[in-house]
N, C-alpha and C positions, 0 to 999 in steps of 0.2 A: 708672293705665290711661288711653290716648288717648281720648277721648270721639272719637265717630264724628261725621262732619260733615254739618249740616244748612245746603244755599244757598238762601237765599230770594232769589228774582232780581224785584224791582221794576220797578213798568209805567212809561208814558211821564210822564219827571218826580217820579217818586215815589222816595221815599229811606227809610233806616231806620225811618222812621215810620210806614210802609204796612205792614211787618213788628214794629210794637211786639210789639201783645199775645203775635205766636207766639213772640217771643224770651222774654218771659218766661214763658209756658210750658214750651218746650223748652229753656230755656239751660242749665238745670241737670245734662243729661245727655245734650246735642247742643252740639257747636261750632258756633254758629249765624252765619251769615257774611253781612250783606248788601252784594253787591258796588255798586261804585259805577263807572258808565261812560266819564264824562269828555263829552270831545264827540267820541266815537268816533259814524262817519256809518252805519254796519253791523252789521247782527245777526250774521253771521261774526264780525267781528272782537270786537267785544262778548261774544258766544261763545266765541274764541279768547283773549280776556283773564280771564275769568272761571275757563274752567279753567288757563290758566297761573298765575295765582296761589292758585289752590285747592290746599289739603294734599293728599298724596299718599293714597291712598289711595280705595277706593270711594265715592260720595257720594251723599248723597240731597239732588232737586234739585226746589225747589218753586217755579215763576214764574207769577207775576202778569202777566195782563193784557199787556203785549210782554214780560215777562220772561219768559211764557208759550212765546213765539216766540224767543228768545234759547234756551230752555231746547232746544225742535224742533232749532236750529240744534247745541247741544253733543249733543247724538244724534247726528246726523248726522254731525258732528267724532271724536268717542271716545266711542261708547255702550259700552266698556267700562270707562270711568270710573264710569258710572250705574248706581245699584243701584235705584234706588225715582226716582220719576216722578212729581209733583202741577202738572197744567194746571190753574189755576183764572182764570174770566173770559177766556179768549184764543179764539183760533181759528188754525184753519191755510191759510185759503184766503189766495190773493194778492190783489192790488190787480184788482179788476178789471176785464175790459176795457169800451170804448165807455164812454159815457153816465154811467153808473156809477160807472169807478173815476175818470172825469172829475170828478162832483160831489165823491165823498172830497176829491182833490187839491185841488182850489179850496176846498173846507172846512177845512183842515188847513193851508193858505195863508195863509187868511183869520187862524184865529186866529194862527198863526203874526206877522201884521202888525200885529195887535191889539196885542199882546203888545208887539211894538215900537214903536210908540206912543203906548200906553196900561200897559206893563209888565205883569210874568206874574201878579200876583191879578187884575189889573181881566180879561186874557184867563181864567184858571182860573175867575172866578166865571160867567162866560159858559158854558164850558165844562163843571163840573162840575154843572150845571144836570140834565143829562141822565145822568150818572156816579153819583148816589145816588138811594136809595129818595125818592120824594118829600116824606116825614112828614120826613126827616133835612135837609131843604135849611136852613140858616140855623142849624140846630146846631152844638153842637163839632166835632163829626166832619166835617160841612162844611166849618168853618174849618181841620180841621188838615189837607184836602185843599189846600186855599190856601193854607194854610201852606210846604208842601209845593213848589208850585212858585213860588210867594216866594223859598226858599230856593235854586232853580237859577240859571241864568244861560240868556237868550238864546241861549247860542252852542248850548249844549246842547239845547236844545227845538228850536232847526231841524236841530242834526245827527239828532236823532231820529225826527223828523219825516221825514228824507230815509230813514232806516235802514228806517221802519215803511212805506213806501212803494215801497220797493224789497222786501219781503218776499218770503220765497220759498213756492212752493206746495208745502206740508207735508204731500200728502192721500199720495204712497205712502212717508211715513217713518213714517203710524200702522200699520202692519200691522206692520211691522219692530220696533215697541216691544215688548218679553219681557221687561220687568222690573215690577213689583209699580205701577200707574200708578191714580192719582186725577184723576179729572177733576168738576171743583167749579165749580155759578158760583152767583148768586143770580136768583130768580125773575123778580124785574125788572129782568133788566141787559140795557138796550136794545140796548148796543153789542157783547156778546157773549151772546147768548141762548140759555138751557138748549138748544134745540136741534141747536146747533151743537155742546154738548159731546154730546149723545146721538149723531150720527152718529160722533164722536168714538172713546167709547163702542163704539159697535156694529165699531166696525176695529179695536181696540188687545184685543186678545188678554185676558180674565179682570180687565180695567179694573172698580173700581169708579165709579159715578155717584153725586154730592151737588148735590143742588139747594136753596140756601138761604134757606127763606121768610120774604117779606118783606123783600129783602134788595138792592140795586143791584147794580153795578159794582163798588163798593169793598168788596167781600164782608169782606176783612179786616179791616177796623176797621170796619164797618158791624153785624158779626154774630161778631164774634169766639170767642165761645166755641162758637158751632155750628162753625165754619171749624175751631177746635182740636181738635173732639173727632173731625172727618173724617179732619184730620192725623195724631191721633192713633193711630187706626185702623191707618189707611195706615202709620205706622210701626213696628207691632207690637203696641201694645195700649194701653189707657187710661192716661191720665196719670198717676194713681193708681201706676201698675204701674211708670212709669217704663222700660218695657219699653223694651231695645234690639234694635232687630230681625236678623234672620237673616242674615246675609250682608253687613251695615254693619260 
């Protein structure tokens, strides 16, 4: 029997490793898939390659943090590919305007140039500064965020950077979400705060909300087993059960 396919779509510069712990939770009775970008400059298209290389069939689609936005964008594409829906750490508003999306772009520049002069940990350790719970800075987990963009390359971190920039405004594609949707962050994720998943939340039709304490930006390897048992949830029932859901 085809095991049903679970995408876990990775934030800006993050790779299989941001998805460990759910792969081995779920691998056992989910094709668990984490795509990888290239230095595609756009969430369409990053979008558009994701489901083109995705097995046919129905999918359940979980994105992190831009993969979050990558995820908004394959809705938008063929939400009749999409059967179940997990936002965790993202948001859907654009860049924006005046003053505002002024400082992001010069901030995202900035490390951007770090980064080339200084290469991508010396920029990530900058960086992830504000991305984890504070107790976690200087631990493993920290490190394997570094780790993480150690392992990119430059070309990719500014095509990103331009992708996550040019974002598009997601707010009337949440009312149009009808499928089984989780929207997850953690308590202290400065850069996407429970907030934003609650309005989230209040427009995506029968959405569950998880808000995970004590927990940053990197919710997935920050809080792992809380993160799995929301997933778990979300996809038909406790791990235990191994349960495959309805309509996967």
């Amino acid at each position: 029997m085809t095991r049903p396919t679970l995408l876990l779509l990775p934030g800006l510069m993050c790779d299989r490793a941001a998805w460990a712990p759910q792969v081995e939770a779920f691998g056992s009775c989910f094709e668990c898939i984490v795509p990888h970008y290239g230095t595609l400059d756009s969430l369409p298209a990053m979008a558009a390659q994701v489901l083109r290389e995705a097995p046919p069939g129905p999918l359940a689609v979980a994105g992190h943090s831009m993969g979050g936005r990558i995820a908004f964008e394959m809705w938008a594409q063929a939400p009749q590919r999409i059967a179940r829906l997990a936002l965790l750490d993202t948001s859907y508003h654009p860049l924006a305007p005046g003053a505002e999306g002024e400082r992001e772009r010069s901030g995202r520049y900035a490390l951007r140039d770090i980064a080339r002069r200084h290469g991508l940990r010396t920029m990530a350790r900058e960086w992830a500064q504000g991305m984890v719970h504070p107790s976690r800075l200087g631990t493993p987990v920290f490190e394997a965020v570094l780790d993480m963009f150690e392992r990119g390359s430059l070309q990719a971190f500014a095509a990103q950077i331009e992708a996550l920039l040019a974002r598009r405004d997601a707010t009337a594609l949440l009312a149009t979400i009808d499928v089984p949707t989780l929207l997850l962050c953690g308590r202290e994720d400065a850069w996407s705060p429970p907030a934003r998943h609650e309005t989230m939340h209040r427009h995506i039709a029968g959405s569950r909300l998880a808000v995970i304490e004590h927990c940053g930006h990197m919710s997935t390897m920050e809080q792992p087993a809380a993160v799995n048992a929301a997933l778990a949830d979300w996809l038909g029932g406790p791990l235990d059960d191994r349960a495959v859901p309805d309509g996967i």
